[in-house]
N, C-alpha and C positions, 0 to 999 in steps of 0.2 A: 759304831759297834757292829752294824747290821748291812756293813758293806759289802757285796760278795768277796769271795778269794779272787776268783777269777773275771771279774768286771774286764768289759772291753777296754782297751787302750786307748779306744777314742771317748770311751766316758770322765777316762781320768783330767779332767778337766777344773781347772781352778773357777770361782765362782766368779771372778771378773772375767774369764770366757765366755762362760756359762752366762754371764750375765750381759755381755755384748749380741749374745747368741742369738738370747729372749727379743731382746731391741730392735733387732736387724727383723724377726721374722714380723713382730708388732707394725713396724714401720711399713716393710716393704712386702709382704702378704697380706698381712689385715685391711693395712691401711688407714692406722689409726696413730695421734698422738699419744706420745705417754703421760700427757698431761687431761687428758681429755680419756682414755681406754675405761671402758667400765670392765668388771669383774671376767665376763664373757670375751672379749678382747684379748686378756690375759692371760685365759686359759688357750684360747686357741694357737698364742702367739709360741706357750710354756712346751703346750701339744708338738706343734711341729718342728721344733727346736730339738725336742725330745726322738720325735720320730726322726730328724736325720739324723741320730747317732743309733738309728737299729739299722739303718739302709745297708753299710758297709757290713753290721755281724748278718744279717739276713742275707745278704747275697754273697757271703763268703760260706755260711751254712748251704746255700744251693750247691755252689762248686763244689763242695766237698762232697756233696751227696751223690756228685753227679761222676765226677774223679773215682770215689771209692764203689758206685754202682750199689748203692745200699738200697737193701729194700724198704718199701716207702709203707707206710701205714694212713691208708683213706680213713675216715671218720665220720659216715655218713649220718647226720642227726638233721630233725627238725627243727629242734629247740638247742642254744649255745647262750647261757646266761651267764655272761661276761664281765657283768659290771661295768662299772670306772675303769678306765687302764691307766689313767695319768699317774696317779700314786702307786698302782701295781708296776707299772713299768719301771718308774724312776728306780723302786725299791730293787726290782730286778736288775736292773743295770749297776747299782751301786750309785744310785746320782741323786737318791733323795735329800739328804743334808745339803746338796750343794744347792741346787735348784732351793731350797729354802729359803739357802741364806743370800742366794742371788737375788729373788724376788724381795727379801727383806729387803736386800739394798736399794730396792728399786721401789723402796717404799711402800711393796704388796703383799696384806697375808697372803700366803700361800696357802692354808686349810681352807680361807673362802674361796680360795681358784681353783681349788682342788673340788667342792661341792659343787661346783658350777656344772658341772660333767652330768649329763644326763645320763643315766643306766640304759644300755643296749637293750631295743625290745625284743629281743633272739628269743625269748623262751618263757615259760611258765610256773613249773616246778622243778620235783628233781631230777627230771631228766635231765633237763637246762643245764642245772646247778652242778651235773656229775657232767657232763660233756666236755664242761669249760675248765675243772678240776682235772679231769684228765689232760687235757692240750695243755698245761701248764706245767704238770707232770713230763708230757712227752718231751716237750719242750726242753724240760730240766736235765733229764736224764739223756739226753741227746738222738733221740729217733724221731729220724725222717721221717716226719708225717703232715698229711693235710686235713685241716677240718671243711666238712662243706656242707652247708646252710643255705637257707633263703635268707636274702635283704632284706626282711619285712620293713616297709614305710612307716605303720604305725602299731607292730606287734600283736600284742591279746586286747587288751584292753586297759585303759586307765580308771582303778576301782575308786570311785564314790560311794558314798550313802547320803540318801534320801527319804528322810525319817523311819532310817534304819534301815532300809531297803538298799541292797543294791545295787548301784546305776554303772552303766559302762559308757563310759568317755574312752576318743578316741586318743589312742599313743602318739605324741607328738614329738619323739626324740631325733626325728633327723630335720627336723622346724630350722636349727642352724647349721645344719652342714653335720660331716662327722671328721676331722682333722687326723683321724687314725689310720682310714681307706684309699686303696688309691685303685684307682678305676682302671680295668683293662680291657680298651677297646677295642685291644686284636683278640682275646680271649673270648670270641662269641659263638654260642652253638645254637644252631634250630633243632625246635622242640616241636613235634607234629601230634596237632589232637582231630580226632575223630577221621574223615575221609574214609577209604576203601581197600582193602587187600584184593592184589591180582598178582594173581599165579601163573606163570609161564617156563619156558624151559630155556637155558643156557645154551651152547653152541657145541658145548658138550651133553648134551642132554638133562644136565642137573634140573631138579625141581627149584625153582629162585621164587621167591616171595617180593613183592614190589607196593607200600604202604606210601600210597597217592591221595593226594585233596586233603579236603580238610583245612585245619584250623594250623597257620604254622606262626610259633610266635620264638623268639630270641631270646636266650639264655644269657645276662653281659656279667660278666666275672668282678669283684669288687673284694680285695684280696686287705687284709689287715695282719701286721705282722703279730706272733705270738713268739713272747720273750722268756726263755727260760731262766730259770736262776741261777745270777754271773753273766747275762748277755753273751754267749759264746755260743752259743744255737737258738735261732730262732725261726720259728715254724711258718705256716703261711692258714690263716682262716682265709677259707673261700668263700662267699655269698652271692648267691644269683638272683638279677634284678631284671623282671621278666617285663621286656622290649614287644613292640608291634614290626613287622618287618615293613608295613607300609604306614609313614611316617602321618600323612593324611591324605584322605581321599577329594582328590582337589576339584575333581567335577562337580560332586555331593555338595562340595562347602561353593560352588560358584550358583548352585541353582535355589542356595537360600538353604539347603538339607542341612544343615549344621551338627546336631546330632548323626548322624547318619555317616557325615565325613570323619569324626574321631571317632567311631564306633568300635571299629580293630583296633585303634589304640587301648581305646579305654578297657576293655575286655580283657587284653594283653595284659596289660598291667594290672591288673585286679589280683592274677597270678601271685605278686609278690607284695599285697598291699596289707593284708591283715592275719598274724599266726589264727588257725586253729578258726574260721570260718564258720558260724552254726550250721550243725549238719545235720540238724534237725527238720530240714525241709531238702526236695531233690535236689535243688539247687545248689544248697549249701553242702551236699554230700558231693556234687558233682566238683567243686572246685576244690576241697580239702583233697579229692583223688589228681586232678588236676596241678595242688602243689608240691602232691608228693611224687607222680612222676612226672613234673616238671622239672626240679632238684637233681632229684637222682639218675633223670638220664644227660643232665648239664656233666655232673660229677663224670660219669661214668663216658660220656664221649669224653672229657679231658684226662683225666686217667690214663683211655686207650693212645691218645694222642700225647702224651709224656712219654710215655711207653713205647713206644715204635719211633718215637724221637731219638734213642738212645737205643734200641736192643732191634735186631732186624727180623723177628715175629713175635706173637701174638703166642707163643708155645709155650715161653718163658714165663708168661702171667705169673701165674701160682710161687712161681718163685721169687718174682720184684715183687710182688703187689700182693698187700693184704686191706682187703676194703671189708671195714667192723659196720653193719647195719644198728644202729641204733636205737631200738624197739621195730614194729612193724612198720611202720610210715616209708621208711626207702625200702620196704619187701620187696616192691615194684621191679627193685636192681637185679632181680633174678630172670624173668623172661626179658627184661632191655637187655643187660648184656647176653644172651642167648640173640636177641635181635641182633644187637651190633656186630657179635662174632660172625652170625650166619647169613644176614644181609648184609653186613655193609663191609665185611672184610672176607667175606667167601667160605667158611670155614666149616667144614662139617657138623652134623649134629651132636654125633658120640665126642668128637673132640670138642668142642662147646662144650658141651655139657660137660667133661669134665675138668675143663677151664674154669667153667665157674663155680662149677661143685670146690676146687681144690683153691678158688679166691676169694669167697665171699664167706663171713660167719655174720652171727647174728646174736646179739644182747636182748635178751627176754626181759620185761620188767613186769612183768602184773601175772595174775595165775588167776586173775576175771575173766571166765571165757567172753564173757561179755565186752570187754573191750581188749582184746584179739581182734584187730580190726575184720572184717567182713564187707567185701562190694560187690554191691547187686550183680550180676550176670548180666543184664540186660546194659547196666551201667557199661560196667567194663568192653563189653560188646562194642558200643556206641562211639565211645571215650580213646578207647586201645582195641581197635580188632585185630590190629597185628599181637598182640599181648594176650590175649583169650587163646588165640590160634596155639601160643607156644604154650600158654598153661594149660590146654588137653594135653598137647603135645609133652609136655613133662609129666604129667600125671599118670599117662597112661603108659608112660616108659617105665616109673616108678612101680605102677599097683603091677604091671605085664610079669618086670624080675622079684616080687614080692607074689607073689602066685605061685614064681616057678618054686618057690623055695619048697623045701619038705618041709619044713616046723610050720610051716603056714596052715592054723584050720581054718581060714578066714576066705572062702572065696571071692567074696563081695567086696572087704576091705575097706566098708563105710566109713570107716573113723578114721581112718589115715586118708583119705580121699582130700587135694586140693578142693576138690570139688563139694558143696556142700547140696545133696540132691534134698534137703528139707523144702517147707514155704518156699516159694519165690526164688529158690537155686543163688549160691553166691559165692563168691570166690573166699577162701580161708587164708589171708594174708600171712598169720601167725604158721601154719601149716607149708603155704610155700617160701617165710620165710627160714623155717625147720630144714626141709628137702634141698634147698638149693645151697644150704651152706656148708661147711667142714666142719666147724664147730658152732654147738649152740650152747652158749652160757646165760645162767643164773647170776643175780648180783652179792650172795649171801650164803651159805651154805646152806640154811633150811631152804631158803627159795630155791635151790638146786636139785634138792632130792623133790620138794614138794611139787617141782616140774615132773618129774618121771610120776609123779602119782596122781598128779589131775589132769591141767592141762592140754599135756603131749604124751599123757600114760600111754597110748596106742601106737604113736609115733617110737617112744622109747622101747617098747618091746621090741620094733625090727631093728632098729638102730641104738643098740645098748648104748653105745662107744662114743655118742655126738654130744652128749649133754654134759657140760661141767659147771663148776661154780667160783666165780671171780669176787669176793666180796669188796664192796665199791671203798674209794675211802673219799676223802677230801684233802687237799692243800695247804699245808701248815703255813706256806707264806701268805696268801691272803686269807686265810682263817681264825689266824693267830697273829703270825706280825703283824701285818697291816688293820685289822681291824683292833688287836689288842695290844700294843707298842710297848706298854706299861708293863702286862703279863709276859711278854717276851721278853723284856728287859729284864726281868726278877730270875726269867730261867736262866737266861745266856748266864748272869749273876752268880749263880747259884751251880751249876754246870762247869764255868768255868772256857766254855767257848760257846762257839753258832754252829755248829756243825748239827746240831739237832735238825737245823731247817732243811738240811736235806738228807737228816738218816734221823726220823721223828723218833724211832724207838730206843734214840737214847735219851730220850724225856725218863726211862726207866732209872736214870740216877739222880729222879727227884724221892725214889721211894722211903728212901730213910729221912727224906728230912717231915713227910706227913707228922713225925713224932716231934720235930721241933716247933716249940711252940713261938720263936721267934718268927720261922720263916712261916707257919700257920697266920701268923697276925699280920704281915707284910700281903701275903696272898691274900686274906679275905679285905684289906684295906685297899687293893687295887678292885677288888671284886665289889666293895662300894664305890669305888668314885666311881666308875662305872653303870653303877645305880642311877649315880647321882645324874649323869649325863641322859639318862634314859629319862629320870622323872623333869628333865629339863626342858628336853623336847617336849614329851606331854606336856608339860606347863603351856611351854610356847605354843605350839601346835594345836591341842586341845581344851585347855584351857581347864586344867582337872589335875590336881595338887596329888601326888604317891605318896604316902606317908615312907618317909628314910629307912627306916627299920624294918620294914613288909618285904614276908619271903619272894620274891618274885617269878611267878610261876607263869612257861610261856608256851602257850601251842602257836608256833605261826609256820605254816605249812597247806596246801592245798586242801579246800574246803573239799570234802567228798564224805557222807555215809560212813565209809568202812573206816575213818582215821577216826573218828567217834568225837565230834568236838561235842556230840550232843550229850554226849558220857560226862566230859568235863563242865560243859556248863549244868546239867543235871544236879550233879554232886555239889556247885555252888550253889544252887537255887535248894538244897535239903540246909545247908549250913547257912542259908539267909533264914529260911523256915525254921530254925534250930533257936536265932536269935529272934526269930518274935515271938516262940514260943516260953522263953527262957533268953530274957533279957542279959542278965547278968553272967552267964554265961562264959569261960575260958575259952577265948577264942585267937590264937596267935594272926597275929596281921598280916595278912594276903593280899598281895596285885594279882590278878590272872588278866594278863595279854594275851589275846588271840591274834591274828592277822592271817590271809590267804585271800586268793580270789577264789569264787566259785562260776563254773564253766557259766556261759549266759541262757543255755537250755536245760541248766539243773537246777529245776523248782526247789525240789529238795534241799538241796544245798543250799542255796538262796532264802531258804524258811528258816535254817539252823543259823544263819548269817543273822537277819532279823530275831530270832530268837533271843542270841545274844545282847543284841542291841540294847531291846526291852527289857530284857532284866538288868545288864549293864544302867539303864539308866534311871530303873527303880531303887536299886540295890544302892548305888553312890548319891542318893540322896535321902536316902530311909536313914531316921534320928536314931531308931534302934541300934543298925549298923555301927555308927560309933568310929568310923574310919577303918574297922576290921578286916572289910572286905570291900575292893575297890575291884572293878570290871571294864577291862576298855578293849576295842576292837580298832586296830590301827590299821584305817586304808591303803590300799595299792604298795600291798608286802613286794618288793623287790632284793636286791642284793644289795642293795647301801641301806636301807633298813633294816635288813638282816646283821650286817655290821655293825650297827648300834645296838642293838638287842640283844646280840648275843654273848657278847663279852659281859653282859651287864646280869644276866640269869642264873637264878638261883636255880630252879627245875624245868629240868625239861620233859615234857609232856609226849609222850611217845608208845601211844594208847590205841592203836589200831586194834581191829578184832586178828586173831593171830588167825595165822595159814592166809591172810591177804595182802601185807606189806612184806612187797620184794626185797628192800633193804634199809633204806632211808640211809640220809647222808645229814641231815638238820641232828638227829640226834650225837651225831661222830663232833660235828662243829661244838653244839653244845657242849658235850661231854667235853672234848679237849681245850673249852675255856672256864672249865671249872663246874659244871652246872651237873647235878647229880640229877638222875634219870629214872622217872616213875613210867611203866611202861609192861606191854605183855612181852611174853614168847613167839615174839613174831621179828622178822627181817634180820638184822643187823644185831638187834638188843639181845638176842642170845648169843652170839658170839662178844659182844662187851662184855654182858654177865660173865662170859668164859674170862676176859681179860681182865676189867677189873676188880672182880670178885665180889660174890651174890651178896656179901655185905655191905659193897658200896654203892650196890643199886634197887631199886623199888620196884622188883613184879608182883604183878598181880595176874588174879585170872585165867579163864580157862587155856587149856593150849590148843595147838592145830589142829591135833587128834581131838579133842574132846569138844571143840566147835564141831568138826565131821560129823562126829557119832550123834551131838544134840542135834543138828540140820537132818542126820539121816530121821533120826526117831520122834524128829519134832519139838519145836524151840519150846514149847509152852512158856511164852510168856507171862501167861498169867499166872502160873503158879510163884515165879522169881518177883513178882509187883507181890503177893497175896504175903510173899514170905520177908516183904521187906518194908516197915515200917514207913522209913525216911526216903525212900523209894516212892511209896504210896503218896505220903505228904507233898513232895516235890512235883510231883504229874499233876494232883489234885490242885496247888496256889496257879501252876499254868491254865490248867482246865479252868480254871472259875475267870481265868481273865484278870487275873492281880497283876501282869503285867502288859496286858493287853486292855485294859478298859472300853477304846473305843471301839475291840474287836472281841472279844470273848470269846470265839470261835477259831480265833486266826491260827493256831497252832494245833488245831482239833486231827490236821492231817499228820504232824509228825506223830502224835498220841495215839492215832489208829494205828499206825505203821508198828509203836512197839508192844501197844493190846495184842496186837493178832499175829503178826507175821517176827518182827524183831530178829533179820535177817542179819544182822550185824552183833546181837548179842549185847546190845547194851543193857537191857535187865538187866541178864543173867550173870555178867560182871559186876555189878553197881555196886552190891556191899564189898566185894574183894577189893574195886578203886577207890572207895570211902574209906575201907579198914588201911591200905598202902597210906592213901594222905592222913589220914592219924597219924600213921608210923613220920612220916614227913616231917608234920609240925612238931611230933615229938623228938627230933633227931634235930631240926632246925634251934630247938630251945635249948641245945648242948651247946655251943659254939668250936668247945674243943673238937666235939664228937665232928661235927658238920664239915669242921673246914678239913681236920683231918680226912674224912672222905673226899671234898673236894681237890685235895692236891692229888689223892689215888686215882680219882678220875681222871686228870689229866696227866700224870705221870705213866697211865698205864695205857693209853691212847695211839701210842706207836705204830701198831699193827695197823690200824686204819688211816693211814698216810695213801693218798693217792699213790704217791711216787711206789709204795709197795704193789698196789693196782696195779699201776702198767707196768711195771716189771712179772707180776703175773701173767696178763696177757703177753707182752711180747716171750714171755719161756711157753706156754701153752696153748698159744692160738697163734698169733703173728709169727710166731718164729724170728723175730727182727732181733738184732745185736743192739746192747746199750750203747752208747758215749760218743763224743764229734760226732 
């Protein structure tokens, strides 16, 4: 049913092909009998089998791009959270059923070779999460484009807990190889850290800049194809895996120095060994600057070097080439391509500069000036002096024609300054990555306007015209198909074709059938087994029984303050208080799943992580309880646990303090596998409220404007505790240590945080997210009422279809042409 229209002609393959395919690569790549292969054997044998039926659409997709001269779309990210590709692929190509029923033959589940697959350590949250949404998109809709990334070795981190704490274990997902990548060892570029700028003059007089010594380490290319839907384009992810150029130093290792002789190895390679390094010590700030212009000047010398391959200057940029910065982390790509244009290809300043003004934009995602990246001066100095040089050099081209202007009453021009002359002077990444691009987008519409008014307010008064808003979406094929095959099945059903999966907004002719109660009981009947798979795992995995019938309500999302998991577990701990007050009590049966990591230098976070714990594991064993309310915190949230979770949720949880989530993209997932949406006036959830209608969703809470106004005039928290009974209650059973016993104190720091300061506003929310989940459990005890809403939710989810996303950008930004 779910075969593309347009699958490659090399996929059309019968499963005795298909199955000779698998054997041939088992045998003679693995190197394993098929009497003897365990699970892992299988996949990699399934893997490569797979990947040689993308080689031929892959490098028919280059020629063509290269034939028709199309312009190419770079996709500069830190983070690309990928997932699995084996099931994503097959389903793309059209070769999932075959591949099943091959491996059947051959006597192997195929869903256990499918789990075998480790998840790509590429990423974190939703930056990750929308990167990879997009390239999937691009992929589908057919535009030339490249992704480019670090290899990381072992990613962020593998989350544990340690009686309820915490623990970071190392990423081990490339332990076996990766059967998707194939290594390009003519695609290698040096990458120069620290040494010396020397200045001298050309033969013509020119002033030339000359960036000598230092640290030089090797960029090696490690390319993974990305498969659209239909295999008829498929894209290239690039990932760089940072090389020593001196292999070992063989005097060092002859005189017994052993350390000493892999020393430039080891160093080299640190570059690409773990995402997102603590940067909470100089150290750790030196190499996180280190891997982001590490990356982004690999990208950007290949770029130039594609580019001059095919067109005979460097003029034409702006026209082949559109490189999208990915939050600040490649900001970097602004003075390197100014370097590359003007050292290493000869080229003017004014022409540079508007080379890369007219090539480069930039995706804004946070509106925390606080994390708007910022590097020490002294840093950057040390690290990049050729880089420093050109960021005066920019800055002071910028403030000179912002002077000259007459609407200017600003002679000073502090706020728009690259430069930050506070404390300790530092470079404003977020600022030069504003300045150096053509366009600056928001992912949401309020995060759009609410950029021109915090942020970049200063920026956007001289430059009206740069700032827009792309609101993000997610990928109905693996958001939907592949993670919910059952629920996809019911729509194609129901629909009448597949064509949804690549024009999502005709999910809109499920809207009459909300009123049938036949297809209402078919839907929430896939939306329990679902359940049921969910409380299956926990059984296995955790060893902690979900009662069948409990609403299931899921925050699983990056641990941070402003997403307020502390709002949500709060609001449980007044409704455990509720029932020991009042036993008997009407209380509908609730799971609440959290899951996320929290950064390794965010105390904070890391306390609210443990908070949950301890009350999760007071709460599931108090007699009172009664099975009412069950609490579990599920380790090391990724995108295959994402997949199981989310098809399976009744709510989702989408509670940030508003005016600070840019868009989110977990709530889009959710929503479009049924799960109705409690949540402020923040990011994305007001533009769903626009779609699916403020009936079928749960706000609560202050808005953007009325968090400003209480920050400006002062949160008083204490009057929002003084005025809130079960409020009071809930702070009080933490304070006394009811779920802390052998610490009594140990959450004494998140409780001063919302006594005194409650910079996130969880008080002053609290009864408006109590009063919402009332309405919740009261809407959940209707069934008609419930699921009626749930089919609205996902029937009316259209609009936030990735594939609508980049069609966005490329009419607004890229300027790039859809198809082949």
């Amino acid at each position: 049913m779910f075969e593309p229209a347009a699958a490659l002609s090399s996929s059309r393959l019968d499963r005795g092909e298909f199955k000779s395919a698998i054997l041939a690569k088992l045998i003679y790549q693995v190197g394993k009998d098929p009497k003897t292969a365990t699970r892992h054997d299988w996949f990699v044998a399934l893997a490569l089998a797979v990947r040689d039926r993308l080689v031929d659409g892959w490098m028919a997709t280059t020629r063509r791009t290269y034939e028709a001269d199309k312009k190419r779309v770079y996709y500069l990210s830190l983070e690309f959270l990928i997932g699995r590709l084996l099931a994503d692929s097959l389903r793309n190509l059209g070769l999932h059923e075959v591949a099943t029923a091959a491996l059947s033959e051959l006597g192997v589940d195929a869903e256990q070779v499918f789990k075998v697959e480790p998840d790509a350590a590429l990423g974190n949250g939703g930056l990750g999460r929308l990167a990879a949404c997009l390239l999937d998109s691009m992929a589908t809709l057919g535009i030339a484009a490249y992704g480019y990334g670090i290899r990381y070795e072992h990613g962020l981190f593998k989350q544990g807990f340690d009686d309820g704490w915490q623990v970071e274990r190392p990423e081990d997902w490339l332990a076996f190889g990766n059967p998707w990548e194939f290594e390009r060892a003519e695609a290698i570029y040096p990458v120069r850290f620290y040494g010396h700028v020397r200045e001298e003059r050309d033969a013509s007089g020119r002033r030339v800049h000359r960036w000598e010594g230092g640290q030089r380490v090797l960029a090696v290319a490690y390319d993974t194809p990305v498969v659209g839907w239909g295999g008829t384009h498929i894209n290239t992810l690039r990932l760089w895996s940072a090389q020593s150029g001196n292999l070992i130093d063989l005097e060092a290792f002859n005189r017994g120095d052993y350390m000493r002789a892999v020393q430039d190895q080891v160093l080299s390679q640190s570059i690409s060994r773990v995402l997102y390094p603590n940067d909470a010590t100089e150290a750790g700030q030196e190499l996180r600057l280190k891997q982001e212009y590490f990356f982004t000047s690999a990208s950007l010398q290949d770029i130039l070097r594609r580019h001059l391959s095919y067109h005979p200057s460097l003029a034409s940029l702006p026209d082949k080439v559109a490189i999208q910065l990915n939050d600040t982390h490649p900001a970097i790509a602004v003075p390197e391509l100014m370097r590359l244009l003007i050292d290493e290809h000869g080229l003017g300043w004014d022409e540079a500069w508007a080379i890369t003004r007219g090539t480069i934009h930039y995706t804004n995602h946070t509106l925390m000036p606080e994390a708007l990246e910022r590097w020490p001066v002294p840093l950057v100095e040390r690290l990049l002096p050729r880089h420093l040089q050109l960021v005066y050099e920019i800055n002071a081209h910028v403030l000179s024609e912002l002077r000259a202007r007459p609407d200017n009453p600003d002679p000073h021009l502090a706020e728009v300054s690259i430069i930050d002359e506070g404390y300790g002077r530092s470079v404003r990444m977020g600022h030069l990555a504003f300045l150096g691009a053509r366009r600056v987008n928001g992912v949401s519409a309020l995060h759009g306007e609410l950029m021109k008014e915090t942020v970049f307010r200063p920026l956007h008064r001289y430059f009206p015209d740069r700032i827009t808003a792309i609101t993000n979406g997610v990928t109905p094929r693996r958001w939907l198909l592949d993670c919910n095959p059952e629920l996809a099945r019911l729509i194609s059903e129901a629909l009448g074709e597949t064509r949804w999966l690549t024009a999502l907004e005709r999910l809109e002719g499920l809207v009459p059938l909300a009123a049938d109660a036949a297809f209402r009981e078919r839907f929430a009947a896939i939306k329990r087994a679902n359940k049921a798979r969910i409380a299956a795992f926990v059984a296995r995995r955790h060893d902690l029984v979900l009662p069948p019938e409990a609403l299931l309500d899921l925050q699983i999302k990056r641990i941070h303050e402003y997403k307020r998991q502390l709002l949500n577990i709060l609001e449980a701990v007044a409704a455990y208080a509720e029932m020991l007050d009042r036993p008997d009590m009407d209380y509908r049966p609730r799971v609440k799943i959290f899951a996320g990591k929290a950064a390794p230098s965010y105390l904070r976070a890391k306390l609210i992580i443990k908070l949950v714990n301890d009350v999760a594991a007071v709460i599931n064993q108090a007699p009172v309880v009664k099975g009412r309310l069950k609490i579990l915190f599920l380790p090391n949230y990724n995108v295959s646990l994402a997949e199981i979770l989310i098809p399976g949720a009744d709510l989702s949880e989408q509670i940030s303090t508003a005016g600070m989530e840019a868009s989110g993209t977990g709530n889009m997932k959710l929503a479009l596998n049924g799960a109705l949406t409690i949540g402020t006036l923040d990011g994305a959830n007001i533009e769903m409220r626009e779609r699916v209608g403020p009936e079928n969703i749960f706000i609560f809470g202050l808005t953007a404007a009325q968090v400003a106004a209480r920050r400006q005039n002062g949160p008083a928290p204490a009057e929002a505790i003084a005025a809130s009974p079960r409020l009071q209650r809930a702070l009080a059973l933490i304070e006394s240590g009811h779920f802390s016993p052998d610490d009594p104190g140990r959450f004494r720091p998140l409780l001063d945080d919302l006594a005194r300061f409650d910079h996130f506003m969880v008080t002053a929310d609290f009864d408006a997210y109590a009063s919402a989940q009332r309405r919740v459990a009261e809407a959940y005890g209707e069934p008609a009422l419930w699921w009626r809403k749930a089919v609205l939710n996902t029937a009316r989810m259209g609009w936030f279809s990735s594939d609508r996303t980049v069609r966005d950008y490329a009419r607004e930004i890229w300027q790039v042409p859809l198809g082949g």
